[in-house]
Each structure stands twice: as structure tokens, then as C-alpha cells.
C-alpha positions as semicolon CSV with decimal commas, in nm:
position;residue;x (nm);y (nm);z (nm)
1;X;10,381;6,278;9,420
2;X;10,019;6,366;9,369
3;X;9,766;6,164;9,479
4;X;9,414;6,106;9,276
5;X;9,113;5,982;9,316
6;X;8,828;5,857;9,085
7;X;8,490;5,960;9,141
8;X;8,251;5,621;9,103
9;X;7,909;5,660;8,976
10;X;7,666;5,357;8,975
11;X;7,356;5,338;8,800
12;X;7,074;5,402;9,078
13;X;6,948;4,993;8,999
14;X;6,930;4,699;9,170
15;X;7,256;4,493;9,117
16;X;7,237;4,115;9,142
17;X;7,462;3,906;9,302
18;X;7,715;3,668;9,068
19;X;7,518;3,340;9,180
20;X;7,187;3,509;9,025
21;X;7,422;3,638;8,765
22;X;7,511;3,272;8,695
23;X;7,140;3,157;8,760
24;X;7,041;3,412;8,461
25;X;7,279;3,289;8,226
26;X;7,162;2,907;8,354
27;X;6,816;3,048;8,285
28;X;6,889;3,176;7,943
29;X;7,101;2,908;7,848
30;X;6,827;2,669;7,918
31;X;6,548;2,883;7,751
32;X;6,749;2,874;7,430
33;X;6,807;2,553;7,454
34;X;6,459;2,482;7,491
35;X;6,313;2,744;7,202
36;X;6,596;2,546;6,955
37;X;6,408;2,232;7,056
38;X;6,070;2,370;6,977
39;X;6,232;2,529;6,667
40;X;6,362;2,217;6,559
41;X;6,079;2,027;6,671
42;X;5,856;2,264;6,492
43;X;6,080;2,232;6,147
44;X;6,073;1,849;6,156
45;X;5,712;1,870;6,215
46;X;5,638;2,142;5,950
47;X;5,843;1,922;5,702
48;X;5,610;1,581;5,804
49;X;5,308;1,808;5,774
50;X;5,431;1,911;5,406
51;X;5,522;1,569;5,322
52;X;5,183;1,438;5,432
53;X;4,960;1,736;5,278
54;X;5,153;1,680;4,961
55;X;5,094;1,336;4,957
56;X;4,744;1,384;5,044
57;X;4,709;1,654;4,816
58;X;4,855;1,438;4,477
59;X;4,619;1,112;4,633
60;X;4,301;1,323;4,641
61;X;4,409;1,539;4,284
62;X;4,461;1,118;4,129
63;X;4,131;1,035;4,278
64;X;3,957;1,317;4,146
65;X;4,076;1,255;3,782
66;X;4,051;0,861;3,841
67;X;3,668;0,975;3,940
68;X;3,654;1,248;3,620
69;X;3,829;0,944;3,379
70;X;3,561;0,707;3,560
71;X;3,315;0,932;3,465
72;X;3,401;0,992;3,105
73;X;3,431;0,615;3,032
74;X;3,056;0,619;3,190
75;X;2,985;0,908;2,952
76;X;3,153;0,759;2,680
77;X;3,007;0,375;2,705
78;X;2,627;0,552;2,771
79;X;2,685;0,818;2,477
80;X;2,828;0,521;2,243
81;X;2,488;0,287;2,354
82;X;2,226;0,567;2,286
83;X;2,426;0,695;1,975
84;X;2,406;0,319;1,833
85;X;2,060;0,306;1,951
86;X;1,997;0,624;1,765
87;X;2,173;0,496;1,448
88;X;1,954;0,210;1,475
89;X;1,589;0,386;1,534
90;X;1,794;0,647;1,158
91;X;1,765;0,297;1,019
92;X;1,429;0,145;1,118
93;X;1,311;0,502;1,011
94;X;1,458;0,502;0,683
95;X;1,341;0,098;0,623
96;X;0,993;0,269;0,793
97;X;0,983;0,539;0,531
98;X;1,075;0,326;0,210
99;X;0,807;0,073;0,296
100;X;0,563;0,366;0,361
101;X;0,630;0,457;0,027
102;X;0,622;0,172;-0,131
103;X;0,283;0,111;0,066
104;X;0,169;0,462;-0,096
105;X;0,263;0,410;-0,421
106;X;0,040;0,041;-0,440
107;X;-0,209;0,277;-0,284
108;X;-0,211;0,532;-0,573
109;X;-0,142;0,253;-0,833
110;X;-0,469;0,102;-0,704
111;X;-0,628;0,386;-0,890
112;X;-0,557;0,265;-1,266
113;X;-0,708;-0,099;-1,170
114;X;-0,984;0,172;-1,010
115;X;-1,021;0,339;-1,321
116;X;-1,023;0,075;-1,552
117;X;-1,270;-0,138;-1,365
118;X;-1,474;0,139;-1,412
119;X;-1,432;0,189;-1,763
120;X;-1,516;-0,201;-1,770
121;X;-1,846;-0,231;-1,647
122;X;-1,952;0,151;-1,846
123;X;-1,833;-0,025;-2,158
124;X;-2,018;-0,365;-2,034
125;X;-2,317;-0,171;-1,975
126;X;-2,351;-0,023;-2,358
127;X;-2,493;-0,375;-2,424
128;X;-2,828;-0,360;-2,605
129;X;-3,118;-0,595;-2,538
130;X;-3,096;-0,918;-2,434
131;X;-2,706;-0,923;-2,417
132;X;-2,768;-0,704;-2,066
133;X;-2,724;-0,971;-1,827
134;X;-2,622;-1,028;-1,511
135;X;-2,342;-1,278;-1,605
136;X;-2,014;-1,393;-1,441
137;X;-1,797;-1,186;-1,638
138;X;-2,008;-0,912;-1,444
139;X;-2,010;-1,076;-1,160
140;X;-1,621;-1,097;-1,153
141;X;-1,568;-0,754;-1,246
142;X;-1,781;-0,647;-0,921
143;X;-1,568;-0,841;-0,734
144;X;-1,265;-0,748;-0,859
145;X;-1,375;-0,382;-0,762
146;X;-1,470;-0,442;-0,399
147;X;-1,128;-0,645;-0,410
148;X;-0,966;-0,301;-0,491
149;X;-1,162;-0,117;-0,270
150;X;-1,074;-0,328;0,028
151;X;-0,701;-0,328;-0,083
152;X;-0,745;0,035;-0,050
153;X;-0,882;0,044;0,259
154;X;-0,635;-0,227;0,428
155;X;-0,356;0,007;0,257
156;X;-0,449;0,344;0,397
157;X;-0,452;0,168;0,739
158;X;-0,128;0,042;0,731
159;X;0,021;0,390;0,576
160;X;-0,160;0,586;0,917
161;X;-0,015;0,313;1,122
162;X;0,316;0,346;0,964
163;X;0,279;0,720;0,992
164;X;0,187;0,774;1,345
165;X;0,489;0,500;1,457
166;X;0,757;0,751;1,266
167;X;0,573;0,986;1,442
168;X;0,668;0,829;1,783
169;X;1,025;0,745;1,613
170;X;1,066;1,074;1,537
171;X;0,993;1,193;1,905
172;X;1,276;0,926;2,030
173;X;1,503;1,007;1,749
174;X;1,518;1,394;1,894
175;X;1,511;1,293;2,270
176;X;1,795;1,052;2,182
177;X;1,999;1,332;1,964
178;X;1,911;1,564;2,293
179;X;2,082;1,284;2,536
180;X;2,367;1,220;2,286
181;X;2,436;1,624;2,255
182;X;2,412;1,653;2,619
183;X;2,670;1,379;2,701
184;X;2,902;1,464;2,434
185;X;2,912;1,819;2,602
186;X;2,952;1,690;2,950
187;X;3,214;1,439;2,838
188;X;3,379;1,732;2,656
189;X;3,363;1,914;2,991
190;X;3,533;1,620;3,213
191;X;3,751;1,567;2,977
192;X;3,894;1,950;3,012
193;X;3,872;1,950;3,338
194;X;4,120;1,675;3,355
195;X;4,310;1,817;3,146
196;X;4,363;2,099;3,406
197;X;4,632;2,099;3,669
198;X;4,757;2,314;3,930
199;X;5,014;2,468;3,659
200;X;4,717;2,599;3,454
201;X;4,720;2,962;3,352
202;X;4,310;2,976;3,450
203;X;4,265;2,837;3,739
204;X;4,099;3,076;4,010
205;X;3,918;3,101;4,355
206;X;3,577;3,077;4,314
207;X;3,281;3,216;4,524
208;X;3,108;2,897;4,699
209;X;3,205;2,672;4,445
210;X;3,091;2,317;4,654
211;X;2,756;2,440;4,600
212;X;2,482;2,247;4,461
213;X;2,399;2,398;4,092
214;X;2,065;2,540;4,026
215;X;1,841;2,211;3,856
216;X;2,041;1,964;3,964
217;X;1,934;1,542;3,996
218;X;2,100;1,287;4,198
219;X;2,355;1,029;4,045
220;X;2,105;0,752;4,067
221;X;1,798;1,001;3,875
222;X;2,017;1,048;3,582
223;X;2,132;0,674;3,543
224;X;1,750;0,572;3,571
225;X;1,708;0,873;3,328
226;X;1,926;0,721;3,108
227;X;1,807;0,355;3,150
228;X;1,476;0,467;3,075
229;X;1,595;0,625;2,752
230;X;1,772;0,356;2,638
231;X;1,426;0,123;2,711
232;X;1,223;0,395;2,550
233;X;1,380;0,385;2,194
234;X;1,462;-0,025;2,247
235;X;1,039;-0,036;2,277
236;X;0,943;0,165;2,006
237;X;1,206;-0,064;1,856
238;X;1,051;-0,338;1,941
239;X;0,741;-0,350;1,683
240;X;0,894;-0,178;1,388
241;X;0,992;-0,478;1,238
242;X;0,650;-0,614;1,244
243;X;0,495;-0,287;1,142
244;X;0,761;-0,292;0,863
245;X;0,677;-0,676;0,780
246;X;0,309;-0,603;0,793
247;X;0,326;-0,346;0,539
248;X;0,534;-0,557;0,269
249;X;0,316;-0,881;0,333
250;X;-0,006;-0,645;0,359
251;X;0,104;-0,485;-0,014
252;X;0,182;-0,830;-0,119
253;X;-0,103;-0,995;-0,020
254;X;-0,322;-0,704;-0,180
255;X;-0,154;-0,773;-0,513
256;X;-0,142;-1,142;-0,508
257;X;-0,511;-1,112;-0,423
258;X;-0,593;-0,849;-0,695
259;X;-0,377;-1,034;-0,993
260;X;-0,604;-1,360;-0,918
261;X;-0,902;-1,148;-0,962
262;X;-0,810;-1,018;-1,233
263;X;-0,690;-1,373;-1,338
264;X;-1,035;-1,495;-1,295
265;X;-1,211;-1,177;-1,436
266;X;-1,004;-1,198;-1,780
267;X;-1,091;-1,568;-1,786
268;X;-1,449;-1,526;-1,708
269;X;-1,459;-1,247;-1,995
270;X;-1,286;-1,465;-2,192
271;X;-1,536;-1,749;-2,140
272;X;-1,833;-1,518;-2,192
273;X;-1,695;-1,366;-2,534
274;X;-1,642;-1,757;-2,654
275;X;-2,005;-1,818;-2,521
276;X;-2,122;-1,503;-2,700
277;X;-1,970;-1,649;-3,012
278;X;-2,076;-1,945;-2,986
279;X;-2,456;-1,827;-2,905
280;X;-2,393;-1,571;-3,231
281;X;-2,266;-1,834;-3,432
282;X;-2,521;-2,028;-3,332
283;X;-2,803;-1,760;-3,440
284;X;-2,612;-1,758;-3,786
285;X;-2,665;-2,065;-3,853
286;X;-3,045;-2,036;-3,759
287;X;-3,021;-1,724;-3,978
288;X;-2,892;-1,888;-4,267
289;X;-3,147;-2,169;-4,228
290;X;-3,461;-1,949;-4,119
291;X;-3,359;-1,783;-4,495
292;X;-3,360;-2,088;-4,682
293;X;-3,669;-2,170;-4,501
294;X;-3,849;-1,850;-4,650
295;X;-3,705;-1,890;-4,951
296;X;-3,903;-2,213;-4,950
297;X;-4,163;-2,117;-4,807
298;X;-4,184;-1,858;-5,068
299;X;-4,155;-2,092;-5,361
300;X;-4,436;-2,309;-5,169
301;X;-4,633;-2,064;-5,175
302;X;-4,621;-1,939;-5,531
303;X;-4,646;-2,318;-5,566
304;X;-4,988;-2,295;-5,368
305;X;-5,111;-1,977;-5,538
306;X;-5,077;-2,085;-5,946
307;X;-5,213;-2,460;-5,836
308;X;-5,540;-2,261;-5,693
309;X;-5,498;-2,074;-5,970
310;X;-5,533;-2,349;-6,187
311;X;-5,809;-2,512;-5,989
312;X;-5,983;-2,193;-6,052
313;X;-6,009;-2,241;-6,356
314;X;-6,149;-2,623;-6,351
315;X;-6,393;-2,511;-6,107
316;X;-6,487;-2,256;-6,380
317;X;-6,534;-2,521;-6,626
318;X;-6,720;-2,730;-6,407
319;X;-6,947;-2,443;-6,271
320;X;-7,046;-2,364;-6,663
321;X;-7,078;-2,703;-6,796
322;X;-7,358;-2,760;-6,491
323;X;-7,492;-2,382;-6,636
324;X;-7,516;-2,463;-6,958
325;X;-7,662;-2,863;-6,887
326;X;-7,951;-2,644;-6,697
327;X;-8,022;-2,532;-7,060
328;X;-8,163;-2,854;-7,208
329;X;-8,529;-2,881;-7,292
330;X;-8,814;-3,089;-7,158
331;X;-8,712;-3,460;-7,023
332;X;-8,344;-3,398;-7,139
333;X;-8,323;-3,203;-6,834
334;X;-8,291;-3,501;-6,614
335;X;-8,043;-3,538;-6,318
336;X;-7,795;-3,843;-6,474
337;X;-7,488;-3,955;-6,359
338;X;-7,287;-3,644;-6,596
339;X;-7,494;-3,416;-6,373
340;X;-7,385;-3,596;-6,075
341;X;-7,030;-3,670;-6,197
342;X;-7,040;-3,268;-6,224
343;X;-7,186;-3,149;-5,912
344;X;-6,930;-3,383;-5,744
345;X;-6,593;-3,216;-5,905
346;X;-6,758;-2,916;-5,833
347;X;-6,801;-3,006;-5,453
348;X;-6,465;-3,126;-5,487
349;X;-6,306;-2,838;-5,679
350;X;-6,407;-2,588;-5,434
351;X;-6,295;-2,796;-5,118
352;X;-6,021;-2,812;-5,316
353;X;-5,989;-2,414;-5,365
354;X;-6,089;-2,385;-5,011
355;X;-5,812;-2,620;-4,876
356;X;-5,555;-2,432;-5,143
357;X;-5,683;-2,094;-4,960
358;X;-5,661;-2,217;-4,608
359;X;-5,271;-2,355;-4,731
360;X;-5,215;-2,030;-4,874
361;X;-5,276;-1,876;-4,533
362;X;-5,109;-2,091;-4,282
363;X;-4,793;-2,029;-4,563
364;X;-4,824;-1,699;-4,527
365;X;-4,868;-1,700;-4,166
366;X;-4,546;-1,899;-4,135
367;X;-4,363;-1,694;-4,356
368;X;-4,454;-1,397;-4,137
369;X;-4,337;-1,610;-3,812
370;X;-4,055;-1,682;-4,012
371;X;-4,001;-1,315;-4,110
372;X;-4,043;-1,184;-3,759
373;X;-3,812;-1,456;-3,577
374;X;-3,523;-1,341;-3,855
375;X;-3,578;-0,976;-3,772
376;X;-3,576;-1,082;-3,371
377;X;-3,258;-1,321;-3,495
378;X;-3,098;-1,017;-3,673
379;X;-3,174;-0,783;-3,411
380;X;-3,003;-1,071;-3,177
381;X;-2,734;-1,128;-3,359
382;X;-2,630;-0,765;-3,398
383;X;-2,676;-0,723;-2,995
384;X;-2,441;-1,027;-2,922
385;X;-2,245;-0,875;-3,184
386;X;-2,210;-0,573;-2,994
387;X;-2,168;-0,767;-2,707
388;X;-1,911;-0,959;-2,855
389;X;-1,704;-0,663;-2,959
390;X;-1,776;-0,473;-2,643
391;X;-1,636;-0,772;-2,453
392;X;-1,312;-0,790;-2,662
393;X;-1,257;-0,414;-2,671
394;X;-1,279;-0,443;-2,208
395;X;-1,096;-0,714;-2,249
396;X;-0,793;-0,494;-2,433
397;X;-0,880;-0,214;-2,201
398;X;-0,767;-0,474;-1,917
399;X;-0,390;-0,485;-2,061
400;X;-0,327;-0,166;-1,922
401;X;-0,321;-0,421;-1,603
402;X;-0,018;-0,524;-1,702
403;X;0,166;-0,358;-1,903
404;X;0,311;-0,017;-1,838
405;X;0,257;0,294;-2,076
406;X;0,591;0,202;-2,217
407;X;0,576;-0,146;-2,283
408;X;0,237;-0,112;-2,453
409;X;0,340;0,122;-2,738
410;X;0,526;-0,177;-2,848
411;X;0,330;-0,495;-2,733
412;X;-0,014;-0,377;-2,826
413;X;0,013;-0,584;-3,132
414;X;0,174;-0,876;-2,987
415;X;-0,157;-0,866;-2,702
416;X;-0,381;-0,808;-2,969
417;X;-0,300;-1,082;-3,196
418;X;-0,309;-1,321;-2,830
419;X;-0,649;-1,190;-2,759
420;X;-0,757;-1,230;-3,109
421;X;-0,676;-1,630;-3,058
422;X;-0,786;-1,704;-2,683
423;X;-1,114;-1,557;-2,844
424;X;-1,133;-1,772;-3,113
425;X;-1,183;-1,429;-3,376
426;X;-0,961;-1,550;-3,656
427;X;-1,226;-1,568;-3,880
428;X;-1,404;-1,283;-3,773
429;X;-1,134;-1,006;-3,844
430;X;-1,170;-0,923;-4,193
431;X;-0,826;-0,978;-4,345
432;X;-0,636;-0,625;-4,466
């Protein structure tokens, strides 16, 4: 039987004995042990960490869009404020405007009182003579215009005032539609952004995005910002209704005023076309008299003239009875008591003739007083007649006062026939 042999090769390393065999396999066993630890140490941690960064993450994400909802309430309550401010200032601005208007319109009414005034005291001055006086009526009407000019004066200063605070409203009225636009858009804004979640399709890094944006103001600027805004349009606020109120009373007062002036005026024209009557019915009278009186004196004096006449003649007979007495021869022509008795009517005849003459004369001279005063009477009477007429015809110029353009066509008549009575003309009018 053969015999063999095997050939053993080892590997030209260090071998280790079986305890540091067994010491390795200790060593490993424990080094697994330990890495399983960290492992699992490492998972329960990892799974904390998640639990906690996910809870921190949903707390912060519901803080920010309690913070963005905050916000938008903010914008909302501020943007509701100012916009009801805003409709408020729309309002006082269109109240504003109307009374402005109204205001204008009295202004530019004032010019037919204006016009007619005028047209007043040119007709008043086409009186003739004595009739041009400075009477009440006159006086009135002067009054009446400085009333009107006043009234436009006080007017046009409440119309700038007016003016320049819609001016100032209008200024508010844009910086409030500014504030309103502005927080509309930023509520807009929050209101997306909280719409937003981490599920959103457009949602990105962004370069630096905790940066502070180029003009940017602190919180507490844009509250006092907004405060001040809100005190801005509540001031120019504060006085509208008085400038409003001060324009009605203003207009009011202006027309109460100018309707008692032109109370008074009609009445004092009134008063002065019944004293011009009277004065011209007055000078009528004396006209019809101071006729009757030359008619007399007329008749008186014809009177005068054929009694001289007749006087004449008995002086004539007188005169040639002495002539022809002077005649008589020798002692005849003696001075006895015929001669006398004639010398005597003849001294008497022509005192007579001379006091007949001198009668004559102061008749005549009264007739020509009497004459003159009826021309001066006629001439008078057609001035206050004039007057009279001129007075009536202002008097209907003053309806246009109060009646409109339309309402005169058909109550011209009806204001005629009432000025025709207060006047006292009934019998003046010659009947048709």
C-alpha cells in the first residue's frame, strides 16, 4: 500500500490565536450591537425630530395666516372706515355743489332786480320840472339797489368760499380714493397669499426674500398714516355743514332782505303816485276855478270898460254944457250954482273915468296873473301827469319781481287791473 502525503501551504500572515479569534468576534459582536443602538437611537430620534419640525412647521404656517387673516381684518375694518369716510366727504360734496349752485343762480338772478332797478330810476328820471325830486320813492329805490349790490357782494363771497372748500374736498376725496385703492390691493394680496399652501403649483425659492423692500415704513408709520387720513377728511368734515348752512341762510337772508325792500319801495311808489294824484287833482281843481275866475274876471272887465264907456260920454256932456255956458253974453256970464253944479260932475266924472281906468288895469293885471298861474298850473299839471304815469308804468315794470316770464303772459291783466286800484286810477283810464 502506497503511502501519500499532502503538501500544506499557509498564507505567509500572521495567524491569531482562537482566544483573539473569540475576542474578534466579542469585538464585532459588540460593535454591532452598539452601531444597531445608534441606528435605532438615531431612527427614534429622526422620527421625534420630524414629529417636532412638523408640528412646528403647521404652528408657524397657522400663525402666519392667523397674522395674514389679522391683517386683512385690519385692512378690511381701515379700508371700510376711509371708504365710508369717502362716501361721506361724495356726499358733503354733492350737498356742497347743489348749494353752490343754488348760491350762483340767486347770484345771477340778482341781475333782473339789477336791471330793473335800473330801468326804475332812468324811467323816474324822465320827470319834467318840478316833479324831479328827491322823494322817498327815490330814496327807496337807491336803497333797494345798494341792497342788491351788497347781496351780490355777500353772495360771491360765499360761492369763493364754497369753491375753494370743494377745492380742499376734492384734494381729500383723491388722497382717500388713493388709500382705499391701495388697501383694497394689499388686502387682495394677503388674501392670496393665504390662499397659498405648500401644495401650490407656484410656489418657488426666492433670492433673499426676508429682505426689506425698497420704500418701505414701519408698522406704526402707516397706522399713524392712516390715523392721520382718517382725521384729515373728518376736519375738512368738520365745517362743511356750516359752510353749507351759511350759504342757504346767507341766500335766504339776501332774499328776505331784498323782498322787504322791494316791499317798501312798491309801497313808497305807491304812496307817491296817490300823492301825485292827489297834488294833480288838487291843481285841477285850482284849474277849473282859476278858469271860472277869468271868465269873471273877463266879464268884470267888459263890465268896467262899457261903464267907462258910458261915463265917457256924461263927461262929454258935462264938458260941452260948461263950453257952451262960456258962450253967454255980458252979466249972464256969471259963475251960479249950474256952473258949479257942472264943474263938480265934471270933477267927479273924470275921477270917476280915472278910477274906471285904474279898475280896468288892476283887472287886467289880474287877469294876466291869472293867465300866467293857469299856464304854470297847466304846465304843472301835465308834469305831475307825467309823473303820475311814469310812476305807474315803474311800478308795472316792478312785476317782473315777481312773476316769471311765464306767469306774466297770463297775469299781466290780473296785475294791471290791481295796480290800477291800489292807485286809485279808476277814473282816470278812459273806458274802451
Amino acid at each position: 500500500m502506497a503511502y501519500q502525503s499532502l503538501l500544506v501551504l499557509e498564507k505567509p500572515l500572521q495567524h491569531l490565536s482562537l482566544s483573539d479569534w473569540n475576542s474578534r468576534v466579542n469585538k464585532l459582536r459588540n460593535i454591532a450591537d452598539a452601531r444597531r443602538n445608534d441606528a435605532f437611537n438615531v431612527r427614534q430620534s429622526s422620527r421625534t425630530l420630524r414629529n417636532e419640525t412638523r408640528i412646528e412647521a403647521d404652528w408657524t404656517n397657522l400663525e402666519s395666516n392667523e397674522a395674514l387673516a389679522q391683517r386683512i381684518s385690519e385692512l378690511n375694518q381701515w379700508r371700510i372706515s376711509i371708504k365710508t369716510t369717502l362716501e361721506r366727504i361724495e356726499r358733503e360734496m354733492k350737498l356742497l355743489t347743489e348749494e353752490k349752485a343754488s348760491t350762483e343762480r340767486e347770484l345771477d338772478a340778482m341781475q333782473t332786480p339789477l336791471s330793473i332797478i335800473g330801468e326804475c330810476l332812468t324811467m323816474r328820471d324822465c320827470r319834467l320840472g318840478a316833479e324831479m325830486t328827491y322823494d322817498d320813492a327815490d330814496t327807496e329805490i337807491k336803497n333797494e339797489l345798494t341792497i342788491v349790490e351788497n347781496n351780490q357782494r355777500l353772495l360771491a363771497v360765499q360761492c369763493q368760499k364754497a369753491w375753494e372748500k370743494l377745492s380742499r374736498l376734492e384734494e381729500v376725496k383723491f388722497k382717500l380714493n388713493l388709500e382705499v385703492t391701495n388697501k383694497t390691493e394689499a388686502e387682495e394680496l394677503d388674501m392670496r397669499q393665504l390662499t397659498l399652501d405648500k401644495f401650490a403649483a407656484n410656489i418657488t425659492y426666492k433670492p433673499d426674500p426676508t429682505r426689506n423692500p425698497k420704500n418701505y415704513c414701519a408698522y406704526q408709520s402707516w397706522q399713524e398714516h392712516t390715523r392721520q387720513m382718517k382725521q384729515l377728511a373728518e376736519n375738512e368734515l368738520a365745517d362743511t355743514y356750516a359752510i353749507r348752512e351759511a350759504l342757504f341762510v346767507c341766500r335766504e337772508k339776501a332774499r328776505n332782505m331784498l323782498l322787504s325792500q322791494q316791499e317798501r319801495t312798491e309801497h313808497t311808489i305807491r304812496k307817491r303816485i296817490f300823492e301825485t294824484q292827489r297834488a294833480r287833482n288838487e291843481l285841477e281843481w285850482q284849474q277849473l276855478k282859476m278858469k271860472e275866475e277869468m271868465e269873471k274876471a273877463v266879464c268884470e272887465i267888459k263890465t268896467l270898460e262899457q261903464s267907462l264907456r258910458d261915463k265917457t260920454d256924461a263927461c262929454k256932456l258935462a264938458e260941452t254944457r260948461l263950453e257952451n255956458r262960456a258962450q253967454r253974453s255980458g252979466m249972464e256970464l256969471c259963475l251960479d250954482v249950474a256952473h258949479e253944479q257942472l264943474c263938480l260932475e265934471v270933477q267927479k266924472l273924470r275921477d270917476i273915468r280915472r278910477q274906471l281906468t285904474d279898475k280896468i288895469e288892476e283887472a287886467k293885471t289880474n287877469f294876466n296873473f291869472l293867465q300866467d298861474h293857469a299856464q304854470k298850473i297847466d304846465v304843472d299839471l301835465e308834469n305831475k301827469q307825467h309823473s303820475l304815469m311814469t310812476d305807474i308804468r315803474a311800478l308795472e315794470l316792478r312785476q317782473r319781481l315777481k312773476f316769471s316770464e311765464f306767469a306774466q303772459s297770463d297775469s299781466t291783466s290780473v296785475q294791471t287791473d290791481r295796480n290800477i286800484v291800489l292807485t286809485k286810477m279808476e277814473k282816470e283810464i278812459p273806458k274802451n
